[in-house]
Backbone of each chain as ProteinMPNN parsed JSONL, in Angstrom:
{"seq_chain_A": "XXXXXXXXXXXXXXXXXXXXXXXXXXXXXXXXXXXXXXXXXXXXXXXXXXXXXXXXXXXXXXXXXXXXXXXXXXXXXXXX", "coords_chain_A": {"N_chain_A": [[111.334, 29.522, -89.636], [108.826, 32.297, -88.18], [106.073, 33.553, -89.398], [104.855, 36.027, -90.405], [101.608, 37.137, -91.502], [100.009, 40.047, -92.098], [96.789, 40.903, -93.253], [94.456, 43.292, -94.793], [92.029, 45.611, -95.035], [91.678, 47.904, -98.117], [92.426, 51.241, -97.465], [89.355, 52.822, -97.786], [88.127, 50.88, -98.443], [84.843, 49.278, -98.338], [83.825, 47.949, -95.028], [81.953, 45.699, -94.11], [81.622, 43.629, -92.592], [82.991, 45.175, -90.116], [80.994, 47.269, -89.886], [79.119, 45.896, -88.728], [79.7, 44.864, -86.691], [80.626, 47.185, -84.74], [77.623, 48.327, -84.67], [76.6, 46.53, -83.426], [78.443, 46.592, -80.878], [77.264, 49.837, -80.365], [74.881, 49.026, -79.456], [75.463, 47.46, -77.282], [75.921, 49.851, -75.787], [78.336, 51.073, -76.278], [78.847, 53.576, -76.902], [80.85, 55.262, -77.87], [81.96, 54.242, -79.416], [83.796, 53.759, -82.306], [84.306, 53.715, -85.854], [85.43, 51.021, -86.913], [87.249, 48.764, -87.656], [88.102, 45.29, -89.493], [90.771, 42.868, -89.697], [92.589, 40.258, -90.596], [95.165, 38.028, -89.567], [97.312, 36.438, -90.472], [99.628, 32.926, -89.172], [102.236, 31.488, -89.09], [104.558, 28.713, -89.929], [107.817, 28.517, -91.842], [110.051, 26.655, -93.647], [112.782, 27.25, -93.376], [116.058, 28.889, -92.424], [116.581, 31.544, -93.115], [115.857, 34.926, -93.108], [114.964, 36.447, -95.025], [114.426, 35.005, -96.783], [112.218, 33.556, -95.793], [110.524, 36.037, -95.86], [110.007, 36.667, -98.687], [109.302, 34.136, -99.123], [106.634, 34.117, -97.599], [105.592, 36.855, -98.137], [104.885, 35.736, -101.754], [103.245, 33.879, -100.878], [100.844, 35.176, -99.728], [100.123, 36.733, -101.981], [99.304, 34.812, -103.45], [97.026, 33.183, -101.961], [96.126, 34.761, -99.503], [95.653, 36.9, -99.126], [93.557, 38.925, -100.931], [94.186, 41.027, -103.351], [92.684, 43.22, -105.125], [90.974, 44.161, -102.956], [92.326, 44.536, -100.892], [95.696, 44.996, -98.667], [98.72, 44.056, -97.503], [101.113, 43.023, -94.819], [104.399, 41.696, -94.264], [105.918, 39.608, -91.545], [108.749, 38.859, -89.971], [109.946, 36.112, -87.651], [111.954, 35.109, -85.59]], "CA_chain_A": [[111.061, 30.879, -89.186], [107.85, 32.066, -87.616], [106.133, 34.354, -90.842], [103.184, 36.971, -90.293], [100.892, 38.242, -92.834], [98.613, 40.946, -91.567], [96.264, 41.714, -94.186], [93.665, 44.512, -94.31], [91.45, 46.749, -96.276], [92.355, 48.89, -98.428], [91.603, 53.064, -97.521], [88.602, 53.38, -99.304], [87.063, 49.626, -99.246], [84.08, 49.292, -97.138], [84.076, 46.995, -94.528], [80.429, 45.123, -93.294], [82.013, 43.342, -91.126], [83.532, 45.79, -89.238], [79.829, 47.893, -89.576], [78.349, 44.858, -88.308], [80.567, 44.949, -85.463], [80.25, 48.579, -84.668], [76.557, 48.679, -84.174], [76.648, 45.82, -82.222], [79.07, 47.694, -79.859], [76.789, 50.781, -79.984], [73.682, 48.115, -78.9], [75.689, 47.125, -76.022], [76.172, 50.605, -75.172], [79.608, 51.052, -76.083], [78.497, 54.274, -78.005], [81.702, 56.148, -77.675], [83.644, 53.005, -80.296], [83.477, 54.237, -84.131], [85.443, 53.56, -87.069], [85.459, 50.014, -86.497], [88.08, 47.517, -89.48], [88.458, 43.905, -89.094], [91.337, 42.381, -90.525], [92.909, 39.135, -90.436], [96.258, 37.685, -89.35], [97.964, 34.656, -90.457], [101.032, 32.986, -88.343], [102.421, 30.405, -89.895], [105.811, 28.257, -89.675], [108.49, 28.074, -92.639], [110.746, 25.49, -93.051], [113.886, 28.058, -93.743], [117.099, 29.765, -91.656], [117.196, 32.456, -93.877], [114.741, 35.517, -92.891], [115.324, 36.894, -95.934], [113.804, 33.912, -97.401], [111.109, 33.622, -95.178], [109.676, 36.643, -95.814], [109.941, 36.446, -99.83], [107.698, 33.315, -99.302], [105.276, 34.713, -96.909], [104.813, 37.733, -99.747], [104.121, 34.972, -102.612], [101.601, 32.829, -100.03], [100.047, 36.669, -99.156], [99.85, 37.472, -102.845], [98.825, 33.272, -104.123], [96.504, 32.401, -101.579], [96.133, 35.293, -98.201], [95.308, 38.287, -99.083], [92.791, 39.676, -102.021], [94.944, 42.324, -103.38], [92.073, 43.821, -105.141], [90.384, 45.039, -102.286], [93.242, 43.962, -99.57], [96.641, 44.861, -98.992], [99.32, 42.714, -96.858], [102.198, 43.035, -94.865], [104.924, 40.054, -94.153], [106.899, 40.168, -90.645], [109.329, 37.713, -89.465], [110.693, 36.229, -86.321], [112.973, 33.563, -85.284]], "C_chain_A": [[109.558, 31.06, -89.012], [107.246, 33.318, -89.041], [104.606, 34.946, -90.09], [102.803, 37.375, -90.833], [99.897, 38.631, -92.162], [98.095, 41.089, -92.908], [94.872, 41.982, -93.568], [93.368, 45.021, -95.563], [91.876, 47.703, -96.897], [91.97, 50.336, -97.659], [90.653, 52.447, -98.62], [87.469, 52.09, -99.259], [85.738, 49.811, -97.904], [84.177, 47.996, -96.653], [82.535, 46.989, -93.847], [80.919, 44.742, -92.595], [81.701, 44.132, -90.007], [82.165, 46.639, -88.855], [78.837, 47.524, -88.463], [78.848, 45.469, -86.717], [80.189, 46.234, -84.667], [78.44, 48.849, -84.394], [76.519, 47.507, -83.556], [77.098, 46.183, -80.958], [77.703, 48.49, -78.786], [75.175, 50.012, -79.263], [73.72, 47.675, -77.574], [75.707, 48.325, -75.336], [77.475, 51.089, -75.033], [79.41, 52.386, -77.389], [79.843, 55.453, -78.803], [82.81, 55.239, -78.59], [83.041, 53.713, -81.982], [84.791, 53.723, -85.132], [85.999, 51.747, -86.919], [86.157, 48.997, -87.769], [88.464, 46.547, -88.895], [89.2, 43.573, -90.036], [91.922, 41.166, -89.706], [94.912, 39.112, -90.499], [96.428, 36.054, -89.689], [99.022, 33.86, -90.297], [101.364, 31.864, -89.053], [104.189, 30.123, -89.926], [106.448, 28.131, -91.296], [109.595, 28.131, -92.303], [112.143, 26.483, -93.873], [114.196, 28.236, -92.499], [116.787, 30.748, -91.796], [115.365, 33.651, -93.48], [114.599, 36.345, -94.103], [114.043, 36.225, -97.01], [112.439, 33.583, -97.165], [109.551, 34.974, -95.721], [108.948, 37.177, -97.35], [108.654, 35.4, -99.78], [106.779, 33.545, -98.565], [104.622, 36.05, -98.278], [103.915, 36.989, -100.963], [102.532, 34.146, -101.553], [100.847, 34.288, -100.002], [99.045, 36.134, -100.842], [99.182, 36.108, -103.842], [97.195, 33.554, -103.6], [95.671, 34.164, -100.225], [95.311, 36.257, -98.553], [94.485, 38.335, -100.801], [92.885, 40.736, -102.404], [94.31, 43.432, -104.25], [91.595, 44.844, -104.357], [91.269, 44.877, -100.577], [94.546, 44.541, -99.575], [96.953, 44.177, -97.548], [100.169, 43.373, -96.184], [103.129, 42.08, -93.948], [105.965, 40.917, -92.676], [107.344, 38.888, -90.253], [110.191, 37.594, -88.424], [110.959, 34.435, -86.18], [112.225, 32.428, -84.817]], "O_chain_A": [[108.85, 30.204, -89.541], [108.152, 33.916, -89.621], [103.682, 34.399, -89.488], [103.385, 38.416, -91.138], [99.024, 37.914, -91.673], [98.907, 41.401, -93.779], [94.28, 41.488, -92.609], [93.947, 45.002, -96.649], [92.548, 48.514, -96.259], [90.824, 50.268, -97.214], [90.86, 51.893, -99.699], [86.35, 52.115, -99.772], [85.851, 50.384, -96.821], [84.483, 47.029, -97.351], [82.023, 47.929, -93.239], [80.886, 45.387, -91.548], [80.764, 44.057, -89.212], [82.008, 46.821, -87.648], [78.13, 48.178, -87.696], [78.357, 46.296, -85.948], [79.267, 46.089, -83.865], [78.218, 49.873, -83.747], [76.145, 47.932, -82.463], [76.347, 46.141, -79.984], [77.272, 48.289, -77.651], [74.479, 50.732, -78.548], [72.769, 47.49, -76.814], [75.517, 48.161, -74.131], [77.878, 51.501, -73.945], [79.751, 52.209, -78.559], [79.788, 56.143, -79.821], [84.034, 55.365, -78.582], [81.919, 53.99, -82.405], [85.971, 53.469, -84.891], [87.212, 51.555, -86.826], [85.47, 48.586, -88.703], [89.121, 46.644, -87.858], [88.81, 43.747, -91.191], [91.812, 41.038, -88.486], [95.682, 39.82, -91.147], [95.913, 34.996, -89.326], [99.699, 33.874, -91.325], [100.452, 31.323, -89.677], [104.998, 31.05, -89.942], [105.649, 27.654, -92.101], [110.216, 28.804, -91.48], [112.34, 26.239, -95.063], [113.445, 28.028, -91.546], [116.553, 31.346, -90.745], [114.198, 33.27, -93.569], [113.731, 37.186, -93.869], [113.157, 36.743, -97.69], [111.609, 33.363, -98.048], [108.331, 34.872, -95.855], [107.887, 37.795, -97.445], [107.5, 35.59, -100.165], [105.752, 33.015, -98.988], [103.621, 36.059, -98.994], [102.754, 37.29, -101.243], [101.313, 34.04, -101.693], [99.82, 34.082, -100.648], [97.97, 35.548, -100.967], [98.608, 36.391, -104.893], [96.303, 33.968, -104.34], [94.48, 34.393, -100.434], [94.154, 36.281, -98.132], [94.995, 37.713, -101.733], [92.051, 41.594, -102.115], [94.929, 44.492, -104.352], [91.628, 46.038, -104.651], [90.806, 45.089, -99.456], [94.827, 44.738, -100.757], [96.132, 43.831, -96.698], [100.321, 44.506, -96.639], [102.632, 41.686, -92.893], [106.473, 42.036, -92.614], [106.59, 37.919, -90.17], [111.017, 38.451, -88.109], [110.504, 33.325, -86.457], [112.798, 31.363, -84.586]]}, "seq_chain_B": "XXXXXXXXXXXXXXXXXXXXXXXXXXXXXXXXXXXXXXXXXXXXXXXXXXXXXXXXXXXXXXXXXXXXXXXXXXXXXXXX", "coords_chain_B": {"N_chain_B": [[91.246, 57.91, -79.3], [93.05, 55.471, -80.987], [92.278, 52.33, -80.707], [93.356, 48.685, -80.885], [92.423, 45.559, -80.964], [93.384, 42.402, -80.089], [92.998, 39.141, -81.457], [92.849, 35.928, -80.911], [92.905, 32.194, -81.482], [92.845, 29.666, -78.235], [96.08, 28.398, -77.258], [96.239, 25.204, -78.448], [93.643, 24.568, -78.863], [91.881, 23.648, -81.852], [92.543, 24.976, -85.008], [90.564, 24.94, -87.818], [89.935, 26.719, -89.908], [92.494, 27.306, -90.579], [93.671, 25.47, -90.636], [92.569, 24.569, -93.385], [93.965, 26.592, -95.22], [96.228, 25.937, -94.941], [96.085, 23.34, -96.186], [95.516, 24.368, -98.429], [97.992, 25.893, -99.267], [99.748, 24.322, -99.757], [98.379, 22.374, -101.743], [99.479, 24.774, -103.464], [101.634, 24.598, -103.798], [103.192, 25.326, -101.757], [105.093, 23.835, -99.869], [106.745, 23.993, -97.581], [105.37, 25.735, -95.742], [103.803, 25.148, -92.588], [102.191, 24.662, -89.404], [99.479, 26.687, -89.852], [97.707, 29.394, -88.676], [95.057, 31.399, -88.009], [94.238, 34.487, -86.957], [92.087, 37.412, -85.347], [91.884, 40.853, -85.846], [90.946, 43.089, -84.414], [90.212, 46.633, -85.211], [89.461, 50.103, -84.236], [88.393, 53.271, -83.105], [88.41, 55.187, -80.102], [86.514, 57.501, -78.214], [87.881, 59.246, -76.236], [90.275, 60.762, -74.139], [92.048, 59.576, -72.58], [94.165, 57.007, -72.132], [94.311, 54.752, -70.805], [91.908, 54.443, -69.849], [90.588, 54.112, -72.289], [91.579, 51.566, -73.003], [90.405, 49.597, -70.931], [87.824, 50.176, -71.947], [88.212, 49.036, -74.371], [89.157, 45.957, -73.532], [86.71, 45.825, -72.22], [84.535, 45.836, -74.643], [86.228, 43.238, -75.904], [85.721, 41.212, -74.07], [82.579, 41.285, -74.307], [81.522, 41.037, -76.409], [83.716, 40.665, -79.146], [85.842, 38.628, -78.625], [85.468, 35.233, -78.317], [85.54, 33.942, -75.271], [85.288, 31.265, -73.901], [87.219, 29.469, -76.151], [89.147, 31.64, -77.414], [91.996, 33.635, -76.506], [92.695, 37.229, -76.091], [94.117, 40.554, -76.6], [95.242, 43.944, -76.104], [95.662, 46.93, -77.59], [96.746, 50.028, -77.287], [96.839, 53.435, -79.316], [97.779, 56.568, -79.765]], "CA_chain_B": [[92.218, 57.159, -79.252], [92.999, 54.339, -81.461], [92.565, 50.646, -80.158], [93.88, 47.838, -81.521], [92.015, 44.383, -80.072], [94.098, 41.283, -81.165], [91.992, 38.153, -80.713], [93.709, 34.729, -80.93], [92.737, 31.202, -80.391], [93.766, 29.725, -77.808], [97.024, 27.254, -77.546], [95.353, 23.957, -78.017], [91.995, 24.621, -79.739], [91.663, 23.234, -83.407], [92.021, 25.863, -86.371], [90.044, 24.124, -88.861], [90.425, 27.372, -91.165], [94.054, 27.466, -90.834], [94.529, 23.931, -91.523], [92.186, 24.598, -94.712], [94.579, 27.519, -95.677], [97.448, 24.98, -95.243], [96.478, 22.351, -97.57], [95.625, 25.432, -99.735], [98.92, 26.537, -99.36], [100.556, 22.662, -100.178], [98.324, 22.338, -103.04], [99.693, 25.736, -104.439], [103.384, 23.94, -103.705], [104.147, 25.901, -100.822], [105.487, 22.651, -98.961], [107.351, 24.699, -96.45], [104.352, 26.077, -94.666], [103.045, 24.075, -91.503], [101.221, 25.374, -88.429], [98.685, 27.597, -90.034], [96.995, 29.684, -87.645], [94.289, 32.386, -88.447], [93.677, 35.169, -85.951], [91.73, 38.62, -86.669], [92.196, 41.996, -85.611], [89.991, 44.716, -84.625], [90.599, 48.327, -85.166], [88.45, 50.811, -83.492], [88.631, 54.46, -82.541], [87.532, 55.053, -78.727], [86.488, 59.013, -78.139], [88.285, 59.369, -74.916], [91.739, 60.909, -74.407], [93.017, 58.748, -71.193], [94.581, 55.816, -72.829], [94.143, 53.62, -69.643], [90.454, 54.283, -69.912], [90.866, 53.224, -73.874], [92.364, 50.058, -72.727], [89.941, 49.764, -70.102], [86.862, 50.119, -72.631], [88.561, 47.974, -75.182], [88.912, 44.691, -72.74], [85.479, 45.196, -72.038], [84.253, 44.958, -75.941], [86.571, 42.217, -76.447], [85.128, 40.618, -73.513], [81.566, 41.42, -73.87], [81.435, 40.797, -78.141], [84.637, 40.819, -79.874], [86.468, 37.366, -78.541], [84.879, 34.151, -77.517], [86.947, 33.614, -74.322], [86.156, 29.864, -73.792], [88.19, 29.233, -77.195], [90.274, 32.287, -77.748], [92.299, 34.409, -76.048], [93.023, 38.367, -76.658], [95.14, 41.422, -76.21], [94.543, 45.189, -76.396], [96.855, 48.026, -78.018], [96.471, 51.13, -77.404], [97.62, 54.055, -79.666], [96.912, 58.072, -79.978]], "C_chain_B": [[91.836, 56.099, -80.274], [93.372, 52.872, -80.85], [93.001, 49.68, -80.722], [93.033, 46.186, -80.686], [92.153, 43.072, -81.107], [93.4, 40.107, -80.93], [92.22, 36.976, -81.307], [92.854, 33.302, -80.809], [93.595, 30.635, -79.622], [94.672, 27.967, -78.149], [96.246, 26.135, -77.256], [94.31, 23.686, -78.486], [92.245, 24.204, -80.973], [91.484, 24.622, -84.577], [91.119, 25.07, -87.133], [90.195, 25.047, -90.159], [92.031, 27.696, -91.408], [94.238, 26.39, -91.359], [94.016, 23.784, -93.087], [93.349, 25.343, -95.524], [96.161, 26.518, -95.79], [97.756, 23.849, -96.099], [95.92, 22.363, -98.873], [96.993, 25.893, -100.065], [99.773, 25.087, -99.728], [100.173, 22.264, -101.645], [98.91, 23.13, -103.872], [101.961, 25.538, -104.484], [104.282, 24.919, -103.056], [104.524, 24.868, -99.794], [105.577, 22.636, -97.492], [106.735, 25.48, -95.408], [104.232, 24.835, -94.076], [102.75, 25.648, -90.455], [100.445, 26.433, -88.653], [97.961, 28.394, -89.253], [96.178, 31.198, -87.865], [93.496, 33.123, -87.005], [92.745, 36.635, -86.682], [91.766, 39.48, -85.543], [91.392, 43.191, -85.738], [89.824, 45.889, -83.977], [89.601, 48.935, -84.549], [88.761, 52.167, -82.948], [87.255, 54.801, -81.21], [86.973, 56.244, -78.647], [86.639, 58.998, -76.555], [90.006, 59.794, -75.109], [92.596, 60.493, -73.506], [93.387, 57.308, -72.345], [94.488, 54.596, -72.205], [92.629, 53.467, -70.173], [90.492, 53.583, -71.384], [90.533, 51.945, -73.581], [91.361, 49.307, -72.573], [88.256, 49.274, -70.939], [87.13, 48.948, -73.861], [88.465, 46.547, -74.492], [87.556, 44.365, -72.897], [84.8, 44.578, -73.435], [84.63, 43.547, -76.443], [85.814, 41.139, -75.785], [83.475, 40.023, -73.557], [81.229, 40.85, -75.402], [82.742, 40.38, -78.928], [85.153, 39.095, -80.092], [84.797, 36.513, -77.933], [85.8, 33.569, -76.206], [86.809, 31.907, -74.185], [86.953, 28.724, -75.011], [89.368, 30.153, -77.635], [90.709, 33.526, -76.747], [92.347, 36.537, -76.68], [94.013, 39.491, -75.986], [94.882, 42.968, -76.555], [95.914, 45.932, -76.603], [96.459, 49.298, -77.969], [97.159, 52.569, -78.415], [97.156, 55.731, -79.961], [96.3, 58.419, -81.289]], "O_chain_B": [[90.665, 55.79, -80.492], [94.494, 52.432, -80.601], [93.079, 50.211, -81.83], [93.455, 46.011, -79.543], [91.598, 42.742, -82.155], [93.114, 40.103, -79.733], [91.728, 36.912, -82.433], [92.023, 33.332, -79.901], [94.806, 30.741, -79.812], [94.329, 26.962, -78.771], [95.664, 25.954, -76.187], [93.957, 22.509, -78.566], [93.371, 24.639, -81.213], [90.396, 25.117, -84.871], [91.13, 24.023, -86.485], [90.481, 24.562, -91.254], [92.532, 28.276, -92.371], [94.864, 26.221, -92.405], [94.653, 23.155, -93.931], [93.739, 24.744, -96.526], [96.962, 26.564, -96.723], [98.809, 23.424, -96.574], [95.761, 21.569, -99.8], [97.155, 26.307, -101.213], [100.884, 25.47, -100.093], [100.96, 21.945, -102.536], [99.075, 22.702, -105.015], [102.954, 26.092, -104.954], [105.414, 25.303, -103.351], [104.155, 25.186, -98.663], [105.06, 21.966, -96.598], [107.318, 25.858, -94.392], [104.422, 23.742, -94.61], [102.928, 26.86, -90.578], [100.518, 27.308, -87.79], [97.034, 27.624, -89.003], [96.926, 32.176, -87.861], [92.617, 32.659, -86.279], [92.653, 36.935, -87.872], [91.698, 39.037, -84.396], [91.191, 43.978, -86.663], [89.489, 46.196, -82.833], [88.678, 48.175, -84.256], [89.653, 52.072, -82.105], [86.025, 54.744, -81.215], [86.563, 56.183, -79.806], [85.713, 58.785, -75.772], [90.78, 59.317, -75.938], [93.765, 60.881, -73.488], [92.64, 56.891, -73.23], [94.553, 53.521, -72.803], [92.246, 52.493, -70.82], [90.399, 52.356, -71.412], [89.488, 51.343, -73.825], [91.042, 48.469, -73.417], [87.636, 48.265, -70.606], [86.279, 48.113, -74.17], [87.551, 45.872, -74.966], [87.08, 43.336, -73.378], [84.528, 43.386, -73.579], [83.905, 42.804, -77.104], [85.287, 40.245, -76.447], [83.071, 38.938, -73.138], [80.395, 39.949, -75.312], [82.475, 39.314, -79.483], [85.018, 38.421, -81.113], [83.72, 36.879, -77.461], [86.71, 32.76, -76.38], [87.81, 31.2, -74.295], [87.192, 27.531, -74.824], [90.396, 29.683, -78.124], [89.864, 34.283, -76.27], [91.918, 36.82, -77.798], [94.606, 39.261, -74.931], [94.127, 43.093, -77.519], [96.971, 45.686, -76.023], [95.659, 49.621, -78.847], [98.333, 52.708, -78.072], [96.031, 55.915, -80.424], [95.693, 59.481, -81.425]]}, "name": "protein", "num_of_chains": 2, "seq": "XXXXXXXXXXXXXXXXXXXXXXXXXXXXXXXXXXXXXXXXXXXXXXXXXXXXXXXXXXXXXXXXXXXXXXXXXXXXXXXXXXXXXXXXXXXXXXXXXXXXXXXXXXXXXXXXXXXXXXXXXXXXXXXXXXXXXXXXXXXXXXXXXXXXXXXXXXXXXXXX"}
């Protein structure tokens, strides 16, 4: 099965990145972009039928390895 | 408006941080992962209320900063 973990900032965390990003924008002249959050996606193949299954172990990989649930949260989507 | 600009590599290019994340995810005895693939995602509020124009302004960021086009592709979402 094909497994997706979006994870993302919490409300609340600050994001440099995304600041970064955002005045870069406004440098190009793109002054009218604000509120700017970068988050990460991770696609990834497991070796299951069962989507059920799939998306149980995409949660543990999120919550092991993916995501930094301190200042992160996650969420798992699955497709055939 | 809220944008969404999804930004991929493309089919064929080398992850090198996905494949790290994969034999992070083998050491942690997730077996059943393969094809790791790490994309990222960036949010953005436009101040415009045409949603074409959105779009329209989004491409260009992705184009102009956001993606690297001769390694990754991208995609734009638009939402109110």
């Amino acid at each position: 099965m094909k497994v997706r973990v979006f994870v993302y900032l919490k409300k609340g965390v600050l994001d440099p990145q995304g600041k970064a990003v955002e005045h870069a924008l406004h440098s190009l002249g793109f002054n009218n972009a604000s509120d700017v959050r970068i988050s990460r996606v991770v696609d990834l193949h497991i070796k299951t039928t069962e989507a059920e299954e799939a998306k149980k172990q995409g949660e543990k990989m999120a919550r092991a390895l993916l995501a930094n649930e301190v200042i992160e949260d996650f969420y798992v989507e699955v497709s055939a």
